[in-house]
Kinemage of the C-alpha trace (Angstrom):
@kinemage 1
@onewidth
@group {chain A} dominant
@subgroup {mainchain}
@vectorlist {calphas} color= white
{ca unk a 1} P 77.543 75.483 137.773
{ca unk a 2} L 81.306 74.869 137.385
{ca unk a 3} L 83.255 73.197 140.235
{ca unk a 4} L 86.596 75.304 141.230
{ca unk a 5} L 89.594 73.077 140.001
{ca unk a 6} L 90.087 70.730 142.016
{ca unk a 7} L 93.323 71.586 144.657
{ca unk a 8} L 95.152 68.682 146.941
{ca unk a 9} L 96.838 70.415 149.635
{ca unk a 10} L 98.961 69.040 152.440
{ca unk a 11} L 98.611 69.534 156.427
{ca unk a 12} L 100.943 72.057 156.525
{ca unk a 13} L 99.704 73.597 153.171
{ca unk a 14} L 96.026 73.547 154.680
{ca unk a 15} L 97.620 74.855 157.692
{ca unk a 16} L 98.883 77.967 156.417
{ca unk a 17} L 96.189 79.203 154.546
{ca unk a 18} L 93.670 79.053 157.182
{ca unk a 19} L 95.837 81.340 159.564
{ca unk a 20} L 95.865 83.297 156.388
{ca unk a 21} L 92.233 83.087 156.133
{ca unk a 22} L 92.379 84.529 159.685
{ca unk a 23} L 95.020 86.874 159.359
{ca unk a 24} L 94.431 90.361 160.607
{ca unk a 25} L 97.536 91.860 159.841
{ca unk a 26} L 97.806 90.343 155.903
{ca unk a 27} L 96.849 92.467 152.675
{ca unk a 28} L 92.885 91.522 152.085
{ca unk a 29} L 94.272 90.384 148.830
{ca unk a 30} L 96.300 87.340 150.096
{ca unk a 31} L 93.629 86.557 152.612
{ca unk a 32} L 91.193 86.563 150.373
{ca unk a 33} L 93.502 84.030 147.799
{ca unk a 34} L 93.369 82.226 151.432
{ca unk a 35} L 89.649 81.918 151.333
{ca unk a 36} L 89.445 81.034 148.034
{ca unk a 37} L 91.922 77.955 147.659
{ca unk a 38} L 90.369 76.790 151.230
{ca unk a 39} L 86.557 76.553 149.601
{ca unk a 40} L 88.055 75.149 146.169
{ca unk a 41} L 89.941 72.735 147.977
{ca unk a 42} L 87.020 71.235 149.520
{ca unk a 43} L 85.002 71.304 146.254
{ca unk a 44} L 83.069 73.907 146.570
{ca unk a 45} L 81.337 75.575 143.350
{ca unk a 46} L 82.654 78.440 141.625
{ca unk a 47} L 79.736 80.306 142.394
{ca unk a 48} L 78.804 79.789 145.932
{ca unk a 49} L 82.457 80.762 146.495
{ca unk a 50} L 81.945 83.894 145.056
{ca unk a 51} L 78.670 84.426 146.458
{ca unk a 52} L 79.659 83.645 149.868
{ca unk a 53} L 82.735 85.811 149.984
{ca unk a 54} L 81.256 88.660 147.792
{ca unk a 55} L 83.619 88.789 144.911
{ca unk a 56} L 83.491 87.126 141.164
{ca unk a 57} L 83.311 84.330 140.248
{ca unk a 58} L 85.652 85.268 138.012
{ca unk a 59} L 88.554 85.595 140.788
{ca unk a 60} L 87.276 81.919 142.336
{ca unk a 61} L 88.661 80.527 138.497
{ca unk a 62} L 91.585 82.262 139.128
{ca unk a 63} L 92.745 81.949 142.320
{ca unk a 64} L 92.892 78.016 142.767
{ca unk a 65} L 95.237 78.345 139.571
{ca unk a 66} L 98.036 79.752 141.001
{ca unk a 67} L 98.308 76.688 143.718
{ca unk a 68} L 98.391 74.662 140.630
{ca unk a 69} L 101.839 76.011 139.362
């Protein structure tokens, strides 16, 4: 299984995405992005991302890349 790449986020960084993570109010699209980089940053597995959150693993690749930039 392939490991999401690999994100280092800062306090505030890891801040704001897990009130995005939570948000109610957000388009599902940037919460789940939220999700995503939260699981990759910790290391989590493509995968078990995907399989936890119900989407593809496909969009767990993807995701983490655009923190990256």
């Amino acid at each position: 299984m392939r490991i999401a790449p690999a994100i280092e986020l800062s306090p505030d960084q890891r801040a704001a995405l897990e009130q995005w993570a939570r948000g109610r109010s957000l388009p599902a699209r940037v919460v789940e992005r939220a999700r995503i980089g939260l699981r990759a940053a910790s290391g989590e597995q493509d995968k078990a991302i995907a399989q936890d959150l119900a989407i593809t693993a496909r969009k767990t690749s993807y995701g983490p890349r655009l923190w990256r930039c």
